[in-house]
PDB file of N, CA, C and O in Angstrom:
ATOM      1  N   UNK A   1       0.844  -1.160   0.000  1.00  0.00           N
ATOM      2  CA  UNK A   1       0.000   0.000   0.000  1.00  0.00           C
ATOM      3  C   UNK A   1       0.895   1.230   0.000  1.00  0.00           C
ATOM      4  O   UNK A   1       1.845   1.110   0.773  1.00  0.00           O
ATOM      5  N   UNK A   2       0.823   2.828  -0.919  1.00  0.00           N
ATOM      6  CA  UNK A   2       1.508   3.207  -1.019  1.00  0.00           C
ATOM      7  C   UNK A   2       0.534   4.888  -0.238  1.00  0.00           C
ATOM      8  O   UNK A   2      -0.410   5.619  -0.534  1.00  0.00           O
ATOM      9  N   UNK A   3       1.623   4.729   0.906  1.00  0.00           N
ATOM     10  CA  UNK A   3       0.605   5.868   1.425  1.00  0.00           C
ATOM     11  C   UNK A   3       0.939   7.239   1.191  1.00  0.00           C
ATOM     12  O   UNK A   3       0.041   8.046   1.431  1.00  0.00           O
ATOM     13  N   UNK A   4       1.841   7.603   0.849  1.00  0.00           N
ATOM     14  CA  UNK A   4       2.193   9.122   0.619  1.00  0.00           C
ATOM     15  C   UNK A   4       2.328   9.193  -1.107  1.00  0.00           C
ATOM     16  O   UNK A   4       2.561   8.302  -1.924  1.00  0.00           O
ATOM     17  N   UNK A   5       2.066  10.697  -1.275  1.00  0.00           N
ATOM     18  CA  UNK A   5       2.304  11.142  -2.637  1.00  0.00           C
ATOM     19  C   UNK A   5       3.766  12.088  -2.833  1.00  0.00           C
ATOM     20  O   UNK A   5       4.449  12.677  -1.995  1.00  0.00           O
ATOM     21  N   UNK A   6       3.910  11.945  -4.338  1.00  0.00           N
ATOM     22  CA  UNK A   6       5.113  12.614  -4.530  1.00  0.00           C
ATOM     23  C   UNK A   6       5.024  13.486  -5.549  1.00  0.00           C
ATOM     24  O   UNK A   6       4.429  13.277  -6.606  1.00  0.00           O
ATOM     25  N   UNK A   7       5.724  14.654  -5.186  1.00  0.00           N
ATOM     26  CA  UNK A   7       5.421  16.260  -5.695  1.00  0.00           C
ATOM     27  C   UNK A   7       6.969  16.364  -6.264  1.00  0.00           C
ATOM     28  O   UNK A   7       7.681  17.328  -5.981  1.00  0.00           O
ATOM     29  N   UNK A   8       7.320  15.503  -6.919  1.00  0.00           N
ATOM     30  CA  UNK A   8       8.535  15.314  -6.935  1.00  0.00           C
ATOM     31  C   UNK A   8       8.950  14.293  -8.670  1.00  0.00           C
ATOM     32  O   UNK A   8       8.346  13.264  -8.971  1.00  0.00           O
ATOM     33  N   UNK A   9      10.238  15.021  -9.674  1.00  0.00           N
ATOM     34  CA  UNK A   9      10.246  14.252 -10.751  1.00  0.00           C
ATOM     35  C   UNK A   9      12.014  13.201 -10.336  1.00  0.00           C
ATOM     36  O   UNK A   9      12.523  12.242 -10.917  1.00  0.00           O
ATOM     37  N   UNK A  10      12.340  13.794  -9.421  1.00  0.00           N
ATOM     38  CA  UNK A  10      13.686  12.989  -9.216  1.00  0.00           C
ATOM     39  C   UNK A  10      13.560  11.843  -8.031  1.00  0.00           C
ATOM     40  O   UNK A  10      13.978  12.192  -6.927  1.00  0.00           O
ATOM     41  N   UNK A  11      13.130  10.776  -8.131  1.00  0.00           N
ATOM     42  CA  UNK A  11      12.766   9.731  -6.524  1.00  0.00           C
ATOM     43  C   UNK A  11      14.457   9.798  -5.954  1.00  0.00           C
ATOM     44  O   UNK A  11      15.515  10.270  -6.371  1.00  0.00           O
ATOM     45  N   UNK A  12      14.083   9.181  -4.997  1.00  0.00           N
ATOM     46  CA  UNK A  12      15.075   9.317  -3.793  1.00  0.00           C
ATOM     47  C   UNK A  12      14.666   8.565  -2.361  1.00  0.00           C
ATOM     48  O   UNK A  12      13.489   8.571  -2.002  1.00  0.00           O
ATOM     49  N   UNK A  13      15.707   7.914  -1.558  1.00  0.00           N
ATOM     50  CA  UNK A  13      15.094   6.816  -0.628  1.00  0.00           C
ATOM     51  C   UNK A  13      14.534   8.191   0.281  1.00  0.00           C
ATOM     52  O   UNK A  13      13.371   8.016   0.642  1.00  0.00           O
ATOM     53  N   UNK A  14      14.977   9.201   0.619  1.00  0.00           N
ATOM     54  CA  UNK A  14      13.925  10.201   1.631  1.00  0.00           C
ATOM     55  C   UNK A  14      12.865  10.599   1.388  1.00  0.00           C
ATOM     56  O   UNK A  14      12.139  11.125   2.232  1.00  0.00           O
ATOM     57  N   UNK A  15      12.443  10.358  -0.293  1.00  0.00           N
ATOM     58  CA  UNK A  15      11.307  10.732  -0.204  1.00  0.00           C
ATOM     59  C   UNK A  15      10.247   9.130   0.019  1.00  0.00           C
ATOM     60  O   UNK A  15       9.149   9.003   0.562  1.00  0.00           O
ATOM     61  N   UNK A  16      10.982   8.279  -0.537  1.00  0.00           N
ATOM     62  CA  UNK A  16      10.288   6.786  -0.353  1.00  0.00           C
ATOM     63  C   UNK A  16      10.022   5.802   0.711  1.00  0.00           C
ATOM     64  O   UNK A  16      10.848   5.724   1.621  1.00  0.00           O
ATOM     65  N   UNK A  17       9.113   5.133   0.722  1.00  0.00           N
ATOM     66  CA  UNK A  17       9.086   4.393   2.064  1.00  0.00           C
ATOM     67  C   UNK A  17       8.514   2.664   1.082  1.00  0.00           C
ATOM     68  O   UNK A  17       7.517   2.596   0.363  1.00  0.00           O
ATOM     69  N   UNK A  18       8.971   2.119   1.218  1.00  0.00           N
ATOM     70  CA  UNK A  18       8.549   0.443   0.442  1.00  0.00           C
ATOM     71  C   UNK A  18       8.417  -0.557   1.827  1.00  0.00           C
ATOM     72  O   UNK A  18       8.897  -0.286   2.928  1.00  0.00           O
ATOM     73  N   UNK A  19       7.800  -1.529   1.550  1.00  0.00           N
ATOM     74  CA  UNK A  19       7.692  -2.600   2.320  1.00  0.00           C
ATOM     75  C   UNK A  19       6.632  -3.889   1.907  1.00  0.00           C
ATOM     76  O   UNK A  19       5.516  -3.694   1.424  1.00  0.00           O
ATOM     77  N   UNK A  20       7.066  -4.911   2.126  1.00  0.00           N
ATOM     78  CA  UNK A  20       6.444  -5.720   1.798  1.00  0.00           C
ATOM     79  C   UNK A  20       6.225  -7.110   2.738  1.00  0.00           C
ATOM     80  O   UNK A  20       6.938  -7.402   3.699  1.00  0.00           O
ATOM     81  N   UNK A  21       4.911  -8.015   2.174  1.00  0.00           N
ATOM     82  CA  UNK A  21       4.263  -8.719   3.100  1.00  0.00           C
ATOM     83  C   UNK A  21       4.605 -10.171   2.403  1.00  0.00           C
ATOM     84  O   UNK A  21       4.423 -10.392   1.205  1.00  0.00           O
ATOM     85  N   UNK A  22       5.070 -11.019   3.238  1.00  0.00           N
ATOM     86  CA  UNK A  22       5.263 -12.415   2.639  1.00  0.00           C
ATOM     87  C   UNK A  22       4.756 -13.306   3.637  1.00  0.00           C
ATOM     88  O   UNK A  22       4.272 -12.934   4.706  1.00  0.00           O
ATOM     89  N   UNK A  23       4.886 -14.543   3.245  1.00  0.00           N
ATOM     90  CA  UNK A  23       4.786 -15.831   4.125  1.00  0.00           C
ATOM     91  C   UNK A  23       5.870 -16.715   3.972  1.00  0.00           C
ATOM     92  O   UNK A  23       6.119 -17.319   2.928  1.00  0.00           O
ATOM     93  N   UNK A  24       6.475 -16.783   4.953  1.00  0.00           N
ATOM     94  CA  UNK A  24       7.649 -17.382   5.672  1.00  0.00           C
ATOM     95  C   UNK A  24       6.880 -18.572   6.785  1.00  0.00           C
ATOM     96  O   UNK A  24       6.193 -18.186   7.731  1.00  0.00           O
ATOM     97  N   UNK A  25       7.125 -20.054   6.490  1.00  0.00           N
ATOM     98  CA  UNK A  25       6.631 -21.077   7.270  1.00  0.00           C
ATOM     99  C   UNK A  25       5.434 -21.145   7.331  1.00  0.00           C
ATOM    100  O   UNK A  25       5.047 -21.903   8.220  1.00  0.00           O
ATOM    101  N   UNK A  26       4.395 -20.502   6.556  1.00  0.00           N
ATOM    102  CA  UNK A  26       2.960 -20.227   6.776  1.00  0.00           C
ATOM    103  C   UNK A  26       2.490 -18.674   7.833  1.00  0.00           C
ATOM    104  O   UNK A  26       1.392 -18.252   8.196  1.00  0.00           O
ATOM    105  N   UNK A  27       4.238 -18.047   8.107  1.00  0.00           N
ATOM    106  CA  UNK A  27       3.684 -16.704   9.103  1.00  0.00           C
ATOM    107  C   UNK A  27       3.374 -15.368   7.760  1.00  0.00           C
ATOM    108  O   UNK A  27       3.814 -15.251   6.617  1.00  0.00           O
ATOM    109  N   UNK A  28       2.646 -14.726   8.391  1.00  0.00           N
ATOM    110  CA  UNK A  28       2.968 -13.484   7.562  1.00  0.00           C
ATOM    111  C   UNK A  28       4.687 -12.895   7.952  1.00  0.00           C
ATOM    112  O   UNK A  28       5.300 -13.114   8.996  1.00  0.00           O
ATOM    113  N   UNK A  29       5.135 -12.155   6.819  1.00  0.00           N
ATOM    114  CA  UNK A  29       6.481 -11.609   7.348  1.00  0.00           C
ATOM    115  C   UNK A  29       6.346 -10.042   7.028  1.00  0.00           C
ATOM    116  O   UNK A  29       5.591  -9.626   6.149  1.00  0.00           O
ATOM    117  N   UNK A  30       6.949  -9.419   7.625  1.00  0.00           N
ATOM    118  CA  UNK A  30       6.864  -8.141   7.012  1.00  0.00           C
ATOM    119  C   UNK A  30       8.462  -7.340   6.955  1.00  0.00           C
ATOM    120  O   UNK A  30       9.221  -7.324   7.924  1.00  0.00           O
ATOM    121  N   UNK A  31       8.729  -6.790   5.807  1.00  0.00           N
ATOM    122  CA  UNK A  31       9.914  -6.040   5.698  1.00  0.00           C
ATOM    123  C   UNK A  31       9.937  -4.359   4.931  1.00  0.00           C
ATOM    124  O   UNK A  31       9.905  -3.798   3.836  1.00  0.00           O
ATOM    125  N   UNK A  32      10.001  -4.143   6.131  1.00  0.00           N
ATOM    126  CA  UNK A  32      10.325  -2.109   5.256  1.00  0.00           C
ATOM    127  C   UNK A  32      11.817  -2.453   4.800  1.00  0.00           C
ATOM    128  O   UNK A  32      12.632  -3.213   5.324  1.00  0.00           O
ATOM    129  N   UNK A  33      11.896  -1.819   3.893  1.00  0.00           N
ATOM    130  CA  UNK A  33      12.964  -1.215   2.931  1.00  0.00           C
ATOM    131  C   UNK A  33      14.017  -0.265   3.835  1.00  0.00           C
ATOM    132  O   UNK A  33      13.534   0.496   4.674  1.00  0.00           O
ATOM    133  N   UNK A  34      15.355  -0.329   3.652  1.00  0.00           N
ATOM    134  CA  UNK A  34      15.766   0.940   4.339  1.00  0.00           C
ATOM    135  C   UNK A  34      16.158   1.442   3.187  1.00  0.00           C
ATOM    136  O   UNK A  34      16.072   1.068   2.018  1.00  0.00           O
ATOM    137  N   UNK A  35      16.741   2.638   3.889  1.00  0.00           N
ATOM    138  CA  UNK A  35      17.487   3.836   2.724  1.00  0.00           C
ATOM    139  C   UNK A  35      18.253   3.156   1.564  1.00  0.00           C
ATOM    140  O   UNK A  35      18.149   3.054   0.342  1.00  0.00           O
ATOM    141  N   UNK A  36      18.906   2.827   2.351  1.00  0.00           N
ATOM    142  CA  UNK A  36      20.207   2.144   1.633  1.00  0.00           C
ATOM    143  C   UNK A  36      19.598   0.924   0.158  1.00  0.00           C
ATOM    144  O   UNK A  36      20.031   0.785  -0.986  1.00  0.00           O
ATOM    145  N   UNK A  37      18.277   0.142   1.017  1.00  0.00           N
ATOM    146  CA  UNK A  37      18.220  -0.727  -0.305  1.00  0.00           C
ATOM    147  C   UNK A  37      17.101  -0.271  -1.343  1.00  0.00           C
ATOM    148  O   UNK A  37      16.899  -0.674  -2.489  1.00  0.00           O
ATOM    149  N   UNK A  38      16.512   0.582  -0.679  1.00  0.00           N
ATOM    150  CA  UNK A  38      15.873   1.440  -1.775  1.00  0.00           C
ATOM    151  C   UNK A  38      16.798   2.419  -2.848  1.00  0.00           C
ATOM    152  O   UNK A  38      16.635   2.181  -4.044  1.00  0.00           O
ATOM    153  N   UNK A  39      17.553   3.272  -2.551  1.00  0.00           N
ATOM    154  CA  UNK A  39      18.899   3.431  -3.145  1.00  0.00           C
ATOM    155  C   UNK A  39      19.600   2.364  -4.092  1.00  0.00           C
ATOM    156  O   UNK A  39      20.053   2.551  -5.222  1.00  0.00           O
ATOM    157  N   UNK A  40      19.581   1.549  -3.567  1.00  0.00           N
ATOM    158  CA  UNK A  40      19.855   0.284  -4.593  1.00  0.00           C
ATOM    159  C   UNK A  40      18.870   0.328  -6.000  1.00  0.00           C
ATOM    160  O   UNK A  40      19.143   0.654  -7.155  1.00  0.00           O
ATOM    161  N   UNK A  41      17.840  -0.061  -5.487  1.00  0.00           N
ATOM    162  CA  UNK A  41      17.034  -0.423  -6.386  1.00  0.00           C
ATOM    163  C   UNK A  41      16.570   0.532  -7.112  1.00  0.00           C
ATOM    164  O   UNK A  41      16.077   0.205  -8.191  1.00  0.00           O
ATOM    165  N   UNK A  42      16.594   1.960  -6.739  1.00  0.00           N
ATOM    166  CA  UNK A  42      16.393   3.356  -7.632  1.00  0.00           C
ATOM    167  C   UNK A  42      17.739   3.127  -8.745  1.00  0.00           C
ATOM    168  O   UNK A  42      17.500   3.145  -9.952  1.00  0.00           O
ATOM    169  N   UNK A  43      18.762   2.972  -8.381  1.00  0.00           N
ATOM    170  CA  UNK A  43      20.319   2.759  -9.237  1.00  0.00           C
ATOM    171  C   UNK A  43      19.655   1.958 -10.247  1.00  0.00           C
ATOM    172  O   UNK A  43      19.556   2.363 -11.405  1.00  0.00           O
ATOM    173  N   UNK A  44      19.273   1.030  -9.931  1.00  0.00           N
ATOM    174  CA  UNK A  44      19.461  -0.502 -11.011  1.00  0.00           C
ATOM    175  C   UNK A  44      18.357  -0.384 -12.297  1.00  0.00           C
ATOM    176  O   UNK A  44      18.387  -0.756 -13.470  1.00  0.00           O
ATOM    177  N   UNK A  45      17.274   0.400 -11.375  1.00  0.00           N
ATOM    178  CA  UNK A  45      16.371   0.954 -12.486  1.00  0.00           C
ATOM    179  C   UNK A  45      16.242   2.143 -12.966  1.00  0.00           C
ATOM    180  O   UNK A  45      15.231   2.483 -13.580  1.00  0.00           O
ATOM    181  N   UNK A  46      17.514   3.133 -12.689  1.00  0.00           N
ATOM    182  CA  UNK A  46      17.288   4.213 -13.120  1.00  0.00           C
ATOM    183  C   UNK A  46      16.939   4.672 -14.828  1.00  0.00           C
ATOM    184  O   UNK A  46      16.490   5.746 -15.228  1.00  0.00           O
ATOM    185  N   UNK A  47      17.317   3.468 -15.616  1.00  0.00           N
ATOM    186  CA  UNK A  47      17.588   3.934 -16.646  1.00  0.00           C
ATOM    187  C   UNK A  47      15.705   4.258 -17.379  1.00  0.00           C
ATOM    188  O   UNK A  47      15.294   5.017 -18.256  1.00  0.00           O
ATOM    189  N   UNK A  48      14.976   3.199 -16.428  1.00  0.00           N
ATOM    190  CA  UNK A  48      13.529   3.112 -16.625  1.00  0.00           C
ATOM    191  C   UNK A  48      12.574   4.199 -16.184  1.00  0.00           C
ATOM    192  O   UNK A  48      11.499   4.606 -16.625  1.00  0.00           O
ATOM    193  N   UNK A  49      13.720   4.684 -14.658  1.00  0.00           N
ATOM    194  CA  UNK A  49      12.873   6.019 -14.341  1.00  0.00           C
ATOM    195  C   UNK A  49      12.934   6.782 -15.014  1.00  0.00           C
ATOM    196  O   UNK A  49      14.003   7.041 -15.566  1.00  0.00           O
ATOM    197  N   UNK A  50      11.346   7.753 -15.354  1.00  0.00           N
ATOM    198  CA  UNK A  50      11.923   8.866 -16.195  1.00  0.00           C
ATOM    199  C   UNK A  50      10.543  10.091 -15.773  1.00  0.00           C
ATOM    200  O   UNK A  50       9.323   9.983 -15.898  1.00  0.00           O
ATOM    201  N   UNK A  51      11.193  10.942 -15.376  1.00  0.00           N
ATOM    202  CA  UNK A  51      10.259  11.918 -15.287  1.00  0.00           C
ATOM    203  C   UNK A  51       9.356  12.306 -16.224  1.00  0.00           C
ATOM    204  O   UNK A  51       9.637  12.454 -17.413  1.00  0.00           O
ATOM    205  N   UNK A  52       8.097  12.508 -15.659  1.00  0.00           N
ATOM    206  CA  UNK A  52       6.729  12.240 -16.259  1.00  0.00           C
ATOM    207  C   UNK A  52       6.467  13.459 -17.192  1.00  0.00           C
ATOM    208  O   UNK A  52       5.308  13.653 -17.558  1.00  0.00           O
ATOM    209  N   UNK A  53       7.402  14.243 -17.579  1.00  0.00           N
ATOM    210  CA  UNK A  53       7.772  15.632 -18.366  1.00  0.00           C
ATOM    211  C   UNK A  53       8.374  15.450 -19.799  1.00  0.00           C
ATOM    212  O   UNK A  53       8.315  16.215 -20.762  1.00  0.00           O
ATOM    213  N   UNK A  54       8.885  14.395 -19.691  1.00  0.00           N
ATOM    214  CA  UNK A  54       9.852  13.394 -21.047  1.00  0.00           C
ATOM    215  C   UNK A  54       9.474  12.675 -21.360  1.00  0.00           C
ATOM    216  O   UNK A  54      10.203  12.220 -22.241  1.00  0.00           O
ATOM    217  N   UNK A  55       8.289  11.870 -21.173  1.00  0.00           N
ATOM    218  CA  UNK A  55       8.167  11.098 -21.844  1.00  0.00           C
ATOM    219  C   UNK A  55       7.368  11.745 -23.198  1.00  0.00           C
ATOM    220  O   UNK A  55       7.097  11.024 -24.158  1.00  0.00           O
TER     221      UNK A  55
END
């Protein structure tokens, strides 16, 4: 669920918050994202991000 909006064409882990819900042994699991691996994953796909002005 993505609860905040962004007023924003450059992402960045301060403006982002991710997390996600799995099942591990039949438990629910839950994991927020930190800075750092959101940062990651902005890198790896940057070439896909593209501000909504260019396309």
């Amino acid at each position: 669920v993505l609860s905040k909006t962004i007023d924003t064409a450059k992402l960045s882990s301060k403006k982002l918050e991710f997390a996600t819900i799995t099942l591990k042994a039949g438990k629910p699991f839950i994991h927020v994202y930190t800075s750092t691996e959101i940062d990651e994953v902005l890198k790896k796909y940057e070439s896909v991000i593209k501000p909504a002005d260019s396309q």
